[in-house]
C-alpha positions in Angstrom: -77.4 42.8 -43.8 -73.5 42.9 -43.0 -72.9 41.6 -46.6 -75.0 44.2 -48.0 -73.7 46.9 -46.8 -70.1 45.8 -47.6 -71.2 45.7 -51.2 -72.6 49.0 -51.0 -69.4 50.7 -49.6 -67.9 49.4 -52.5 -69.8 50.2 -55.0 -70.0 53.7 -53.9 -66.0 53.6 -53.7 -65.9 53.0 -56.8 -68.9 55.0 -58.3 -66.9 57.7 -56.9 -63.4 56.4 -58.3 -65.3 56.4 -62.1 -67.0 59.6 -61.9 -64.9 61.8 -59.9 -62.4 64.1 -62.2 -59.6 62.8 -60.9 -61.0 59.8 -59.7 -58.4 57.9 -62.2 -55.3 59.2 -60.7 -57.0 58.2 -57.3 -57.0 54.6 -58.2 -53.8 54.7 -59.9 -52.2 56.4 -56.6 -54.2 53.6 -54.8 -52.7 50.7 -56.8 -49.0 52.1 -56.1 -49.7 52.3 -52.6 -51.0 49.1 -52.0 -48.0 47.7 -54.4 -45.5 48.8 -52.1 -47.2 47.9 -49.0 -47.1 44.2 -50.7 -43.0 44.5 -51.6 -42.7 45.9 -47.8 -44.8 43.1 -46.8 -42.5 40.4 -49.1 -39.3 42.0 -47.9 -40.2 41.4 -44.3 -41.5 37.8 -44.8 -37.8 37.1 -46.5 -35.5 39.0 -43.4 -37.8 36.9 -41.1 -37.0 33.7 -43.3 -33.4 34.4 -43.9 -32.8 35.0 -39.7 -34.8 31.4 -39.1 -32.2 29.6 -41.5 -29.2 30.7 -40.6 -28.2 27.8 -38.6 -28.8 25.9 -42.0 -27.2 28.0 -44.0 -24.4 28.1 -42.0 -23.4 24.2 -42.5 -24.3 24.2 -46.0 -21.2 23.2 -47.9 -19.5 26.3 -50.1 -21.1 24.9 -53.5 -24.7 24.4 -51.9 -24.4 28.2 -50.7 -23.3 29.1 -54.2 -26.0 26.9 -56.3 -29.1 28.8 -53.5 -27.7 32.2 -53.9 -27.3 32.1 -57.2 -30.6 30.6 -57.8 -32.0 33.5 -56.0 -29.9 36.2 -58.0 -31.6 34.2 -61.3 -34.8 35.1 -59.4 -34.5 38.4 -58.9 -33.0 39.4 -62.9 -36.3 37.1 -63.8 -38.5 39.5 -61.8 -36.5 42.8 -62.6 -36.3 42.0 -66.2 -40.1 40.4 -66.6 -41.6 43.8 -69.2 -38.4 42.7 -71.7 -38.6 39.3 -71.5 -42.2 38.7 -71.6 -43.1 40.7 -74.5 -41.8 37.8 -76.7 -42.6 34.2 -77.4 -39.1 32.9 -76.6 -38.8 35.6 -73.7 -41.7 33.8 -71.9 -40.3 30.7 -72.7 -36.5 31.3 -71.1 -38.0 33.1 -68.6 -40.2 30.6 -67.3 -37.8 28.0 -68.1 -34.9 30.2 -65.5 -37.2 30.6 -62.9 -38.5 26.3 -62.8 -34.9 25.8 -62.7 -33.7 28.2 -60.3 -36.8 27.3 -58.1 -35.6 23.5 -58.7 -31.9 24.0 -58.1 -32.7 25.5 -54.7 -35.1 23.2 -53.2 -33.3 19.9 -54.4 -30.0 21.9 -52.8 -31.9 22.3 -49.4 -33.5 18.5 -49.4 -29.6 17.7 -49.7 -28.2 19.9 -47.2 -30.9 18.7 -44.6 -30.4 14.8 -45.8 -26.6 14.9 -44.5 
């Protein structure tokens, strides 16, 4: 009976999100706001993760610190840049291909700097 009225809510929701006049720039508005709460959500998980690691950060050697934070600067042009570089063949390509290898490049650096 729970199930069944779950369902319902919903498809009144979004009965009301198709046929309402504005019911479009509802779901839109709805979209955005749960986008954001998402990046929030991200953005706290990595302060969280970069205050746990400091200790290993902090005797990484200076090229292991360069190869991570470099990685993660590859990471972030790869997701800043994804509309221009996906709308081609050879843009998915590269792009997929910089983000294995930064995501490669930064867990092969941490297995070393924990191994010493």
């Amino acid at each position: 009976m729970r199930t069944l009225r779950n369902v319902l809510i919903i498809v009144l929701l979004a009965l009301a999100l198709t046929v309402l006049p504005a019911g479009g720039n509802v779901a839109e508005g709805i979209l955005v706001a749960l986008s954001l709460l998402f990046a929030v959500a991200i953005g706290g998980m990595l302060v969280r993760f970069w205050k746990d690691t400091s200790l290993q950060r902090d005797t990484m050697t200076e090229r292991q610190r360069w190869l991570v934070y470099g990685s993660v600067g590859a990471i972030a042009l790869m997701i800043a840049g994804a509309d221009e570089m996906l709308s081609t063949g050879v843009g998915t390509i590269a792009w997929v291909a910089i983000l294995v290898a930064a995501g490669w490049l930064i867990l092969n650096t941490w297995r070393e700097a924990q191994s010493v």
